[in-house]
C-alpha positions in Angstrom: -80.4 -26.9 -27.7 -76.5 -25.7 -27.1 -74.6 -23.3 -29.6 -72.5 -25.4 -31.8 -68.3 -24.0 -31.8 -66.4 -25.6 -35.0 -63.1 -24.9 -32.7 -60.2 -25.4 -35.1 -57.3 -27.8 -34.6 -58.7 -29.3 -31.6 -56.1 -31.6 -30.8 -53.5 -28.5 -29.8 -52.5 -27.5 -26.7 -54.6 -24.2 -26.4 -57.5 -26.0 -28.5 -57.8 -28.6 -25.8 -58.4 -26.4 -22.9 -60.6 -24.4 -25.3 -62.7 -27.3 -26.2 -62.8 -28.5 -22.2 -64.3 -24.7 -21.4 -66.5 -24.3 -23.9 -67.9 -28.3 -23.6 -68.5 -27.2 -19.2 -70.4 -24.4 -20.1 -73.1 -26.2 -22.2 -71.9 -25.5 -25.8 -71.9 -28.1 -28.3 -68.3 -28.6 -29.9 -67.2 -29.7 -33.1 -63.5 -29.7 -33.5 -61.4 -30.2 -36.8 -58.6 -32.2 -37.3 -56.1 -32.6 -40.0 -56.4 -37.0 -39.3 -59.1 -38.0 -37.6 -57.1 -41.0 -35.4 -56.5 -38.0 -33.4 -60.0 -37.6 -32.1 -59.4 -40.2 -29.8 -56.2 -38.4 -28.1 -58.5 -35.3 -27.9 -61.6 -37.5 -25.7 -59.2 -39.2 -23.8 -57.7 -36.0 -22.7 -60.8 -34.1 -21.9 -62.7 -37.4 -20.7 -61.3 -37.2 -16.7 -62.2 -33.5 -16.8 -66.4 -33.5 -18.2 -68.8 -35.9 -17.4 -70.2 -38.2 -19.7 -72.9 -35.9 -21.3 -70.8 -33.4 -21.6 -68.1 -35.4 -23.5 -71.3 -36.7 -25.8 -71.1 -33.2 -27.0 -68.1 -33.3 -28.9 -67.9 -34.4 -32.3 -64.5 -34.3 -35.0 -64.7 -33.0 -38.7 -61.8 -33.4 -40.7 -60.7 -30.4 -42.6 -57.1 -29.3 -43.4 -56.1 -25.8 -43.5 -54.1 -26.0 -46.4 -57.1 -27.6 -48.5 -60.4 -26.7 -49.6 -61.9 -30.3 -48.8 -63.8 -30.9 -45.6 -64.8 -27.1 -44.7 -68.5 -26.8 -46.6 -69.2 -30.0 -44.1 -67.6 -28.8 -41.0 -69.8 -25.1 -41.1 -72.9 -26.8 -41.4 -75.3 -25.9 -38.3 -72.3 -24.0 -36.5 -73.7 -20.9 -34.2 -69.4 -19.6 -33.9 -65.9 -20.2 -35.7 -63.1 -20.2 -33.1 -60.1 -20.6 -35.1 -57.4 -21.9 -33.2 -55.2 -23.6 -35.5 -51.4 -22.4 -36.4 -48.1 -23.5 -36.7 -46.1 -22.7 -33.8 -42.0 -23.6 -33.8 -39.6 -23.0 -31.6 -36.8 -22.2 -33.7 -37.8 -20.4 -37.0 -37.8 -22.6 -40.2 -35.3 -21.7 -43.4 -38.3 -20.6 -45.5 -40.4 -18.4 -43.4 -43.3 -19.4 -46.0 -43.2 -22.0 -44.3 -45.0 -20.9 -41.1 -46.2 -17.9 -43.1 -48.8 -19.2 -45.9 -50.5 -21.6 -43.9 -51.1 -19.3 -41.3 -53.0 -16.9 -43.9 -54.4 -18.9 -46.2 -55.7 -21.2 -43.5 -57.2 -18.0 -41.5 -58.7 -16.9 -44.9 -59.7 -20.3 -45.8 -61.8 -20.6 -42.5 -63.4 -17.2 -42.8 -64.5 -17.9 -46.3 -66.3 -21.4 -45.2 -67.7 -19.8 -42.1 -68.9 -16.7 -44.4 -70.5 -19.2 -47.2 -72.5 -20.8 -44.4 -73.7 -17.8 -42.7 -71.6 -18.1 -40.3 -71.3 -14.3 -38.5 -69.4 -14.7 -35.3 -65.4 -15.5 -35.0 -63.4 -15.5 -32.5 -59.3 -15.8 -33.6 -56.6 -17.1 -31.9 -53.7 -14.5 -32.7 -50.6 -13.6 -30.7 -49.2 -10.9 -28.8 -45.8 -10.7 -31.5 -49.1 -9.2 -33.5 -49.1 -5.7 -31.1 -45.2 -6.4 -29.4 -42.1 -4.8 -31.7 -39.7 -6.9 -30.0 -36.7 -4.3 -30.9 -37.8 -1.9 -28.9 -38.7 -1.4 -25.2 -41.8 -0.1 -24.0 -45.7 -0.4 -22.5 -47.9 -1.7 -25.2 -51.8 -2.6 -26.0 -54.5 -3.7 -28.1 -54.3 -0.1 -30.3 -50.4 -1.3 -31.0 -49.8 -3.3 -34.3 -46.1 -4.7 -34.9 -44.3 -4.0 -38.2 -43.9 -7.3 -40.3 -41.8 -5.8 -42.6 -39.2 -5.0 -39.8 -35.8 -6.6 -40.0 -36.3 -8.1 -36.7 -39.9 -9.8 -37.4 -39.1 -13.6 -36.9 -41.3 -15.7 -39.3 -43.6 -16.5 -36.5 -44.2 -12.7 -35.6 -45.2 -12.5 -39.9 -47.8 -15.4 -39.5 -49.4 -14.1 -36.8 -49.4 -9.9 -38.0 -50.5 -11.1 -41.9 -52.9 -13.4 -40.3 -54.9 -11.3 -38.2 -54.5 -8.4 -40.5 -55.9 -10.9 -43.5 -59.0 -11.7 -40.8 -59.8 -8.2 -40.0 -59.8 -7.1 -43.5 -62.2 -9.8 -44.6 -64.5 -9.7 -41.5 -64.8 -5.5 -42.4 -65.7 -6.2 -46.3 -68.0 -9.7 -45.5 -69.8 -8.5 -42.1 -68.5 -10.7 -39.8 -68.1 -10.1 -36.0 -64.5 -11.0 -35.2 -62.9 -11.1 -31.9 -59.2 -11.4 -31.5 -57.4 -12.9 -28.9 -53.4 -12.3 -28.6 -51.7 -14.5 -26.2 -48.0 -14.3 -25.2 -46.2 -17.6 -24.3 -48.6 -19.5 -23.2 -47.4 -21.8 -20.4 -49.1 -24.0 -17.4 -50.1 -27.7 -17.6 -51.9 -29.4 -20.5 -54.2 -31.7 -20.5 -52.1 -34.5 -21.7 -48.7 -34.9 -23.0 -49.2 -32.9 -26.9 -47.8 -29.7 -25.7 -46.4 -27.9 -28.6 -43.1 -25.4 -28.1 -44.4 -22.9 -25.8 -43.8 -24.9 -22.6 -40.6 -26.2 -24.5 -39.0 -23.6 -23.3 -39.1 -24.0 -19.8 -38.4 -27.6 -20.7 -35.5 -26.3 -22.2 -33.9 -24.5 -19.1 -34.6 -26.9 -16.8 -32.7 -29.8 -18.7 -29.8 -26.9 -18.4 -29.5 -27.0 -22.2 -27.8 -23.7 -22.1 -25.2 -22.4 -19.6 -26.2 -19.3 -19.4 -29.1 -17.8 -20.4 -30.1 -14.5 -22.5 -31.5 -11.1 -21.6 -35.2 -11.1 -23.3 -38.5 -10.9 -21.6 -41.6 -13.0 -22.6 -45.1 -11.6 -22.2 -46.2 -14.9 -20.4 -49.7 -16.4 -20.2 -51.4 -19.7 -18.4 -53.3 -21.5 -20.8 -56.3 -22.3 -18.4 -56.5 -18.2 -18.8 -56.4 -18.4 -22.2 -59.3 -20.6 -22.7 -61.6 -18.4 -20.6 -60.2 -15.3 -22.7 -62.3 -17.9 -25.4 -65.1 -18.5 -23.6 -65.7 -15.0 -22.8 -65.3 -14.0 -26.5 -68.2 -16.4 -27.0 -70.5 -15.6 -24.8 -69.9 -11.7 -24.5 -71.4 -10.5 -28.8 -69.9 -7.0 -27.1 -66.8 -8.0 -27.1 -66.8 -8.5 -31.7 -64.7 -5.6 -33.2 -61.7 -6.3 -30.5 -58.6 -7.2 -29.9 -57.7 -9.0 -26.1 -53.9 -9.1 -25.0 -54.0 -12.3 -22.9 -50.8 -11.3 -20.7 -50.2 -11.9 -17.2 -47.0 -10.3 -17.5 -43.8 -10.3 -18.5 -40.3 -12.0 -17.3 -37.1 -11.7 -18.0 -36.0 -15.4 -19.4 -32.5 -15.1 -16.8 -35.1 -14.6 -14.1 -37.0 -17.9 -15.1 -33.6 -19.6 -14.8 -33.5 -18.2 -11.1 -36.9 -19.0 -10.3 -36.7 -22.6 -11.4 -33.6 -23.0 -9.6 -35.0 -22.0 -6.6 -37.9 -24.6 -7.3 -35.3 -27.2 -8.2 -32.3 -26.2 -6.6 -30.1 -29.7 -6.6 -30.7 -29.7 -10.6 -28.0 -28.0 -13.2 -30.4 -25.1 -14.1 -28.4 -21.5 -15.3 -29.2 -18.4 -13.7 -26.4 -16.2 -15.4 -27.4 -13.9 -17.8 -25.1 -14.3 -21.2 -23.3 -12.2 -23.1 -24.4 -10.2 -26.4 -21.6 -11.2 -27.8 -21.4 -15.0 -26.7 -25.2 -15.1 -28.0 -24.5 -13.4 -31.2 -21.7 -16.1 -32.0 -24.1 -18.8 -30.1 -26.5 -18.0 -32.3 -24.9 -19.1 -35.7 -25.2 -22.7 -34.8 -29.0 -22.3 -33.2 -31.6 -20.8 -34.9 -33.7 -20.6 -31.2 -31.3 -18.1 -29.9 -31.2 -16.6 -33.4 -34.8 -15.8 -33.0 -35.0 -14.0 -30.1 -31.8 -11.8 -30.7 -33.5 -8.6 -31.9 -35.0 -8.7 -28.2 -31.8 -8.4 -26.3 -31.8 -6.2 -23.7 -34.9 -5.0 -24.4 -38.1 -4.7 -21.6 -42.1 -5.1 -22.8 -45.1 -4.4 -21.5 -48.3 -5.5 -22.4 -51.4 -4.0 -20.5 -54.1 -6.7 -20.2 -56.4 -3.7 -18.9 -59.5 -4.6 -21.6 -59.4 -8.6 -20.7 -60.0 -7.6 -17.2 -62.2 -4.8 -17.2 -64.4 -6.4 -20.5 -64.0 -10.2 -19.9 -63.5 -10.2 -16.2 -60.4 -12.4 -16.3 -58.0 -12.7 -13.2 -54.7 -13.8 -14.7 -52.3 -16.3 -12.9 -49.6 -14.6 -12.0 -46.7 -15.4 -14.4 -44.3 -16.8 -11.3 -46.7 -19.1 -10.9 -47.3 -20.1 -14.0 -43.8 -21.0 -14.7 -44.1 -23.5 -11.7 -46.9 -25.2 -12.7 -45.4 -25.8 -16.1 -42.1 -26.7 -14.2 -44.3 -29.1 -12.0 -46.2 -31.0 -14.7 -42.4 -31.4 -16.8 -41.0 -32.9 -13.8 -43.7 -34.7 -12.5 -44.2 -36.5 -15.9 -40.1 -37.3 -16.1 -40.1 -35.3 -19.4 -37.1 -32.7 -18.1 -33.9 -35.5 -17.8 -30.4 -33.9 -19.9 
C-alpha cells in the first residue's frame, strides 16, 4: 500500500505539479481545498498527464487555513504533511496582515493537526524572500535568514520569514521532521490556466504594460523543478532538519524584457532599463513597482549547491524557463494589451 501526502491547497499552481509528481511515483494523495467544486479543476488538470489508476489515487478533503474545521479529518491515515498553501500577490495589499496572519496561523494550524495525529514528517513550501535581503547585493544560501523587521521587507517577504520561522520553532519543541523548500519566482507552464502572480509577471512584460522596465533581479525557478525539490523531500528522511533554495538563477527583470523581445520581436515589449527616479514617482500610483523598489540596483545570488548535491536536481536554466512561460501565455492568447 502507497504513503498517503495530505498536500495542502492542491488546486495552486505549485500544488498541482506537486500533486502530478508525487501521484507518478506511487504515493497516494490527498489534497485540501478551501471549496470542494475545485476538486474537479484539480482532476481535470492532472487527468491528461497520469493514467487512470494513478488518478484513482487522489482524493480532496476540505479544510481552510484560517479555520479549525476539517483538519482532525484530513490527518487521518496520512504517512506526510506537505504544506503548500499561501497567499501569494503581486502587488502588496494595504494591511500587510493581510498576507501575514494567514500565512502563520495557517502554517501553525497544519503543524498542530499533523502533530495531534502523529503525524512526524513535513515538508514546507517557503520562499527564497525567507534567506534573500533584497536591499542588499550579494551570494546567499540556506544558512542566510532575511530580516522581517527591515524597512524594506514587503508583506510577502514577512509571510514567508514568520512562517517558516513559526514551523521550525514548533517542529524543534513537538519532534517533527521538517524540510523546507524556498523557491524564487517560480515560472514555466502550468498545468491548466489557475496560474497565480508569479508567471504574471512575464505576462505583464509581454503585454508591454510598462515602457520601460526596472533594475531588480529575480532568483527564478521552473515549477516542474520545484515539484521534484517535493518529491525528493519525501522520499529522502535525510533530507528533515533542512532548508533547499530551489534557484536556477537569477535575472535581471530589463534583461527578461530583452530576452522576450528577442522571442517575440514584432510585439511592443520594453527592453530599456528605467530610471530610479521615474520609478520612485511611478511607484506612487502602483503598488507592484512599489514592492520591488528596495531592490533597485541591487544583484543576488542564491547558491542551489545543497538541492543538487542532496536531491540530485538539475535546474532548467532560467532563460529557458522564461520562454516556456512566454510560450504557454502566447500560445493560450492570454498576453493581448
Amino acid at each position: 500500500m502507497s504513503q498517503t501526502i495530505l498536500l495542502t491547497g492542491v488546486s495552486g499552481f505549485i500544488a498541482k505539479h506537486v500533486a502530478l509528481t508525487l501521484l507518478q511515483a506511487g504515493f497516494t494523495v490527498r489534497g485540501t481545498l478551501r471549496r470542494m467544486d475545485l476538486g474537479e479543476e484539480v482532476r481535470r488538470a492532472l487527468a491528461p498527464h497520469l493514467d487512470p489508476a494513478a488518478l484513482e489515487r487522489l482524493s480532496f478533503v476540505q479544510a481552510d487555513l484560517d479555520a479549525d474545521a476539517g483538519w482532525e479529518a484530513a490527518m487521518q491515515g496520512v504517512d506526510t504533511l506537505v504544506h503548500t498553501a499561501s497567499p501569494f500577490p503581486l502587488a502588496q495589499p494595504k494591511d500587510a496582515d493581510e498576507l501575514i496572519r494567514p500565512a502563520v496561523d495557517g502554517t501553525l494550524r497544519a503543524l498542530r493537526a499533523a502533530h495531534a495525529a502523529g503525524v512526524k514528517r513535513v515538508v514546507l513550501t517557503s520562499s527564497a524572500v525567507a534567506i534573500l535581503p533584497p536591499e542588499t547585493s550579494g551570494t546567499y544560501d540556506e544558512s542566510h535568514w532575511a530580516d522581517p523587521d527591515a524597512p524594506s521587507a514587503s508583506a510577502y517577504a514577512r509571510s514567508k520569514i514568520l512562517a517558516e520561522r513559526a514551523a521550525w520553532d514548533f517542529a524543534e519543541k513537538n519532534g517533527l521532521s521538517l524540510t523546507t523548500i524556498n523557491p524564487g519566482l517560480v515560472l514555466g507552464a502550468p498545468l491548466d490556466g489557475t496560474f497565480g502572480s508569479s508567471l504574471e509577471l512575464i505576462q505583464r512584460i509581454l503585454k508591454g504594460h510598462d515602457p520601460m522596465l526596472p533594475m531588480v533581479d529575480f532568483a527564478v525557478v521552473d515549477v516542474v523543478d520545484v515539484a521534484a525539490m517535493h518529491l525528493a523531500a519525501v522520499q529522502r528522511p535525510e533530507t528533515a532538519g533542512k532548508r533547499y533554495a530551489a534557484v536556477a538563477g537569477s535575472l535581471m527583470m530589463v534583461d527578461v524584457g530583452r530576452m522576450l523581445k528577442a522571442q517575440y520581436p514584432t510585439r511592443r515589449i520594453a527592453t530599456r532599463a528605467a530610471p530610479a527616479f521615474l520609478l520612485r514617482i511611478l511607484a506612487l500610483f502602483d503598488s507592484a513597482l512599489a514592492s520591488v523598489l528596495p531592490a533597485l540596483n541591487k544583484t543576488h545570488s542564491v547558491l542551489n549547491t545543497r538541492a543538487v548535491s542532496e536531491m540530485g536536481i538539475q535546474f532548467t536554466p532560467p532563460e529557458e524557463v522564461v520562454k516556456i512561460s512566454a510560450e504557454w501565455l502566447v500560445k493560450r492568447g492570454l498576453v493581448w494589451a
